[in-house]
Backbone as JSON, one array per atom type, in Angstrom:
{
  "sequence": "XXXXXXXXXXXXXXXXXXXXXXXXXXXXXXXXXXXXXXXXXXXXXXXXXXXXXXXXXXXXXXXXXXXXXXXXXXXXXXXXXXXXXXXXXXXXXXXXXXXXXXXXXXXXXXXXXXXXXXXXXXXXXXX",
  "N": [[-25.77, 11.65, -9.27], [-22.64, 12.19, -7.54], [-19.48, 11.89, -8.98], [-16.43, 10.72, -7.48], [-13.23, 12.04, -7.98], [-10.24, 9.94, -8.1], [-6.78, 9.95, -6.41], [-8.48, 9.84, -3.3], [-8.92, 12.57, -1.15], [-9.38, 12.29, 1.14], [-8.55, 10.32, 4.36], [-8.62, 7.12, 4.5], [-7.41, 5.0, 6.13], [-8.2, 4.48, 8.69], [-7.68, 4.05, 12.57], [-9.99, 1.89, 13.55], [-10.09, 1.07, 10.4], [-7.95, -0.16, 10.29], [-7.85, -2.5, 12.19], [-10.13, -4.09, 11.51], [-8.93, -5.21, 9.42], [-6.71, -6.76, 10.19], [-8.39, -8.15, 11.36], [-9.62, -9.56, 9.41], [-7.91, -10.3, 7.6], [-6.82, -13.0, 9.44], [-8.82, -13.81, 9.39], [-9.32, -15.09, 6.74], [-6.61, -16.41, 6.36], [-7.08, -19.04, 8.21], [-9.4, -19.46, 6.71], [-8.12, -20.88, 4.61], [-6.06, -22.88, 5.74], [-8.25, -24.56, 6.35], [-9.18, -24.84, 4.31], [-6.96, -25.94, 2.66], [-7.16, -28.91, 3.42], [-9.71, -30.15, 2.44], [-10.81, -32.4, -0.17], [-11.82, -31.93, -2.24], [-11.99, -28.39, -3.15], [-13.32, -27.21, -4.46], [-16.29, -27.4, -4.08], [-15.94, -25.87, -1.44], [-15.99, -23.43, -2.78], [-17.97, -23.59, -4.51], [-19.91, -23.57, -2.73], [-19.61, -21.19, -1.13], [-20.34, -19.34, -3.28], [-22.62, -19.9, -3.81], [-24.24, -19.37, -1.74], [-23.72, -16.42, -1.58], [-25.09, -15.74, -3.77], [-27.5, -15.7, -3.55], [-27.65, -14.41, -1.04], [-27.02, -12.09, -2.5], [-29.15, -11.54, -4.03], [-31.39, -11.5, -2.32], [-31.71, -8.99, -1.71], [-32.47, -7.61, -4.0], [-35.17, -8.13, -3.92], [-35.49, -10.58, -4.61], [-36.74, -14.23, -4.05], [-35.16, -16.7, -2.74], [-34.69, -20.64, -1.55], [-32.09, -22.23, 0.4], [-32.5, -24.68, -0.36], [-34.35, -25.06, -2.53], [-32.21, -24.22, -4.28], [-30.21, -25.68, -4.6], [-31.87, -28.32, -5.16], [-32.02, -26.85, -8.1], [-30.16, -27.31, -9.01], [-30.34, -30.01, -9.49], [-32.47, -30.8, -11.05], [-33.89, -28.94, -13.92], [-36.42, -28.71, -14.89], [-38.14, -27.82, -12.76], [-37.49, -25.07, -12.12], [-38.08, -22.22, -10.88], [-38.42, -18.7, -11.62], [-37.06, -16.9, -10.09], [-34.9, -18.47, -9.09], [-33.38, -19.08, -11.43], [-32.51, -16.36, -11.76], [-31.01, -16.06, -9.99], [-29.52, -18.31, -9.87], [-27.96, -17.25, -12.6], [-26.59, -15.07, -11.59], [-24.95, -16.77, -10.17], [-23.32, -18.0, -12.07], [-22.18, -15.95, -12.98], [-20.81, -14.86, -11.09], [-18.82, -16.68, -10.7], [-17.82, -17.24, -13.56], [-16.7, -14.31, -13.66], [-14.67, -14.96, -11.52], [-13.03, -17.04, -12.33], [-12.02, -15.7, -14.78], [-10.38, -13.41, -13.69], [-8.67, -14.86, -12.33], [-6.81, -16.29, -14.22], [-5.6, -14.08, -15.86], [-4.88, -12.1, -13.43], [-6.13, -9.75, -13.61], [-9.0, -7.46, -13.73], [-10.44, -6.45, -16.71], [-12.32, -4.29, -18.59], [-13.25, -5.48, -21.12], [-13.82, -8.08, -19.73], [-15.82, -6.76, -17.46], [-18.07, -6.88, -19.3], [-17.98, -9.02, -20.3], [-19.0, -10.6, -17.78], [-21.06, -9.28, -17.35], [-23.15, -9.92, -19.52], [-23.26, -12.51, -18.72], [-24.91, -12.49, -16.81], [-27.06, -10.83, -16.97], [-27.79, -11.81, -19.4], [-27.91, -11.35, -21.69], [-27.09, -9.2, -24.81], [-26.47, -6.43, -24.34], [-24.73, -4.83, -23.15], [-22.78, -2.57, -21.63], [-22.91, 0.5, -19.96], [-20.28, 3.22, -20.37]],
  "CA": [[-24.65, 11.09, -8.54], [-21.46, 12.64, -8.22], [-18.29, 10.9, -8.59], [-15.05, 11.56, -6.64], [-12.5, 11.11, -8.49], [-9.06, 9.38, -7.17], [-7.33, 9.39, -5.47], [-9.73, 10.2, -2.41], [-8.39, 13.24, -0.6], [-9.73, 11.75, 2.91], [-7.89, 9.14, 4.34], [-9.83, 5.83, 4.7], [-6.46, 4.04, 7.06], [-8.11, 4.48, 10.15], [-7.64, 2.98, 13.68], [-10.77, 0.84, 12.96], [-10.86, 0.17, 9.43], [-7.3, -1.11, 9.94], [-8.41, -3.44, 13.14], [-10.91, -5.01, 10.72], [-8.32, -5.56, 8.09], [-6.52, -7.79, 10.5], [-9.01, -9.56, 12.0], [-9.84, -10.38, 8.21], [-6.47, -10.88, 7.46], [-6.67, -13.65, 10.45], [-9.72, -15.42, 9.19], [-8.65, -15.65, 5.58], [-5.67, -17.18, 6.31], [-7.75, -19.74, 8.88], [-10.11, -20.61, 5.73], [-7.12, -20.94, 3.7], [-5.61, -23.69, 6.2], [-8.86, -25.83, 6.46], [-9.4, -25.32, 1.99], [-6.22, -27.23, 2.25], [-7.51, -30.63, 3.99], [-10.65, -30.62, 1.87], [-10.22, -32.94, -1.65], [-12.46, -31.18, -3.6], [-12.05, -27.53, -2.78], [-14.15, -26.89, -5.69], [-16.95, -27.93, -3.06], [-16.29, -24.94, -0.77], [-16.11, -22.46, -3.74], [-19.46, -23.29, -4.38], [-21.16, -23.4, -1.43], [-19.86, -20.12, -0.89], [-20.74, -18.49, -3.96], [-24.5, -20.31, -3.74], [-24.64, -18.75, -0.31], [-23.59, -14.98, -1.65], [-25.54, -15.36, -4.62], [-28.78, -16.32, -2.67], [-28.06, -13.3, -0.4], [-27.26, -10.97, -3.15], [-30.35, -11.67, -4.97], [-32.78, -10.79, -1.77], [-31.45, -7.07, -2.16], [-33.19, -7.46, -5.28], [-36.31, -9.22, -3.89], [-35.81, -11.96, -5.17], [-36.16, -14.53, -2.44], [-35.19, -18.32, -2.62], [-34.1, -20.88, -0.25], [-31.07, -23.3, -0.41], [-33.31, -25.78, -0.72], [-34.54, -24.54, -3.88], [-31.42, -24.23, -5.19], [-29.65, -27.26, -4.53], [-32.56, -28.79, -6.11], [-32.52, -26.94, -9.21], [-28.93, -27.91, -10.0], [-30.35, -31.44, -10.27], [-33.93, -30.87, -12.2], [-33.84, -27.79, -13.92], [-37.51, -28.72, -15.11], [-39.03, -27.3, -11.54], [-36.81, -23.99, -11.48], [-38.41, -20.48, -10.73], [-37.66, -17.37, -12.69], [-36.27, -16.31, -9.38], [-33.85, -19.04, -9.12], [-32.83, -18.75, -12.78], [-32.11, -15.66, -11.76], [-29.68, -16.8, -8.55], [-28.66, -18.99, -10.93], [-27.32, -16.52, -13.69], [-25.53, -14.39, -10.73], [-23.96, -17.35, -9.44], [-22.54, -18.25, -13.28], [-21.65, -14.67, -13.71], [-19.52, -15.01, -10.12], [-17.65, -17.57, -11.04], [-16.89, -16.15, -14.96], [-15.44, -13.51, -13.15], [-13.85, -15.21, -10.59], [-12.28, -17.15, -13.52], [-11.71, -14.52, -15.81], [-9.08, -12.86, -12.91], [-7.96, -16.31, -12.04], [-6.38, -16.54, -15.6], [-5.15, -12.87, -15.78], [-4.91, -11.54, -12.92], [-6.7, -8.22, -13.69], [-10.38, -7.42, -14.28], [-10.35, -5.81, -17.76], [-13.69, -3.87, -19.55], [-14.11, -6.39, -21.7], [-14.38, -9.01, -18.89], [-16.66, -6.65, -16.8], [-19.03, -6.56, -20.63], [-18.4, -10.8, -20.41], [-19.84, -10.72, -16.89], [-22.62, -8.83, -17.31], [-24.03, -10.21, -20.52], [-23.27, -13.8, -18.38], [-25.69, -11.72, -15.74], [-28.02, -10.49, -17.76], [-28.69, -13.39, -20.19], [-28.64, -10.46, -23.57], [-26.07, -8.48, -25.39], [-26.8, -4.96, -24.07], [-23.56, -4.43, -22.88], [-22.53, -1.73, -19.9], [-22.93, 2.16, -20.26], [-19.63, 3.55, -19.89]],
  "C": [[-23.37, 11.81, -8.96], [-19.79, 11.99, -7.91], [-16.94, 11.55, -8.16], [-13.68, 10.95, -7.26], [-10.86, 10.78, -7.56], [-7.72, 10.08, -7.24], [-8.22, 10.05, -4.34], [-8.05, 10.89, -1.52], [-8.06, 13.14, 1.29], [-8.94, 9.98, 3.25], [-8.7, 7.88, 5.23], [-8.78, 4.62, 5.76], [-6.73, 4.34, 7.89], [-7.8, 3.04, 11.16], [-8.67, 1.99, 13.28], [-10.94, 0.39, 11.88], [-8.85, -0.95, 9.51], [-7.04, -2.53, 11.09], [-8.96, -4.76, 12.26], [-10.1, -5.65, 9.66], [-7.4, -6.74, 8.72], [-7.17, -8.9, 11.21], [-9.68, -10.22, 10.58], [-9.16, -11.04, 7.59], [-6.58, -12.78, 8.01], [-7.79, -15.07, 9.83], [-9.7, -15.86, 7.96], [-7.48, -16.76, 5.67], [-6.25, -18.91, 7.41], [-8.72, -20.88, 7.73], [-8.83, -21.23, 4.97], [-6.18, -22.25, 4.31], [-6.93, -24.55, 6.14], [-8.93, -25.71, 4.83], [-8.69, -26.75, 1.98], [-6.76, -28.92, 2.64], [-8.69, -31.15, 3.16], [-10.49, -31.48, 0.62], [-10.57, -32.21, -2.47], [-12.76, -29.32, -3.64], [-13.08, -26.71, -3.61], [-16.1, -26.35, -4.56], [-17.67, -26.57, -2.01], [-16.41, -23.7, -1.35], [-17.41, -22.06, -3.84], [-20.31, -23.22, -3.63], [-21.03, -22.23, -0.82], [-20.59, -18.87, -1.73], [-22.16, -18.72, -4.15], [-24.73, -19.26, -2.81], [-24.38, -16.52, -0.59], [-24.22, -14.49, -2.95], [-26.95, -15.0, -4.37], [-28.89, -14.45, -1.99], [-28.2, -11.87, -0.81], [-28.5, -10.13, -3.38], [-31.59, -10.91, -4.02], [-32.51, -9.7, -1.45], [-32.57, -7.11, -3.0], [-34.93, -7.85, -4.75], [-36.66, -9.93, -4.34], [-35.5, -13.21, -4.16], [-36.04, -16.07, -3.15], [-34.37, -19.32, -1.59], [-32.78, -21.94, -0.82], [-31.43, -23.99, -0.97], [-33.61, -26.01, -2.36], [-33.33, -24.53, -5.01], [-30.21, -24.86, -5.55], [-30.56, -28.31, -5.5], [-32.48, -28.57, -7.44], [-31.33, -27.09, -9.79], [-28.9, -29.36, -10.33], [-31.54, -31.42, -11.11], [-34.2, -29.13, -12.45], [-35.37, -27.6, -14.81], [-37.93, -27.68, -14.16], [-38.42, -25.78, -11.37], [-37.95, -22.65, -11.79], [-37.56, -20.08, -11.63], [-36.89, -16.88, -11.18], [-35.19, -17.14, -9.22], [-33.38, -19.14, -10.22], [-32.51, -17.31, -12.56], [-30.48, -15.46, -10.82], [-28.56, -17.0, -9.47], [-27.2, -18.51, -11.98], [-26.51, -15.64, -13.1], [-24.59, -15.24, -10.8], [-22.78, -17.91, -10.96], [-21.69, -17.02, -13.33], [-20.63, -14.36, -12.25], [-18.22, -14.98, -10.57], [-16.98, -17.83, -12.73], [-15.96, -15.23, -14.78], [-14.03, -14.14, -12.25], [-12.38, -16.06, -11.49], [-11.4, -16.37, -14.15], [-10.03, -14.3, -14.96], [-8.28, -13.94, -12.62], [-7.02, -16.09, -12.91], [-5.38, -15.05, -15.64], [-4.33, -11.98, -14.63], [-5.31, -9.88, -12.39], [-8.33, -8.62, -13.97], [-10.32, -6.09, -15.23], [-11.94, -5.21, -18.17], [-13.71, -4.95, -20.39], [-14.4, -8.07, -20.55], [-15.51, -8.89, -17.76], [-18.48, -7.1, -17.75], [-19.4, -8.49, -20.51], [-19.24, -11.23, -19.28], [-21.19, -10.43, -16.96], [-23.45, -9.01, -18.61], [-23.99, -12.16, -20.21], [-24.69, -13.58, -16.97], [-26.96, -11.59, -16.25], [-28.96, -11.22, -19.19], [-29.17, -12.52, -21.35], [-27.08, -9.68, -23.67], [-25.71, -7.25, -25.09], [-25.27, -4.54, -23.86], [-23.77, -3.25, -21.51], [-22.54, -0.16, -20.97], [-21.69, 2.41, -19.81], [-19.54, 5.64, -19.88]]
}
């Protein structure tokens, strides 16, 4: 692999990618008006990060259903190694998502806190 380093000589502001940037623009600000009415916004946090952890994971082939994993946040007797795996994404999300919360940066030692919240061992990252 060879890496390009920055900045990138080609310019990535096209007509279409900057179309998409406001029709994303558009629906951010859309979730961002119903968040507000919800009580527990907490609620839609997680049901999004279940839902992008879930879909991450079957990249990986690792397949499970909501079902599964709604369940195993109440009996963590019955859980798969594949949903302990979901699982340990969806912690290692929302560490990060944290982490920047608090800071506002994503630092090397918070990518090293993610991925040993990911990985469930000490190994650390190759830099």
């Amino acid at each position: 692999m060879i890496l390009v380093k920055l900045p990138l000589t080609k310019t990535v502001e096209t007509k279409k990618v900057l179309k998409k940037t406001i029709q994303a623009n558009r629906a951010l600000a859309k979730l961002n008006g119903v968040a507000h009415i919800i009580p527990n916004q907490n609620i839609l946090i997680n049901s999004l990060v279940l839902q992008e952890t879930k879909d991450s994971s079957e990249i990986e082939n690792i397949i499970t259903t909501h079902d599964e994993l709604f369940r195993a946040g109440l009996d963590i007797a019955s859980v798969t190694n594949e949903i302990k795996e979901v699982q340990h994404y969806k912690e290692a999300l929302l560490k990060g998502y944290a982490l920047v919360q608090e800071s506002g940066l994503l630092l090397k030692r918070d990518i090293v806190s993610i991925q040993k919240e990911l990985e469930q061992n000490d190994a650390g990252v190759r830099w």
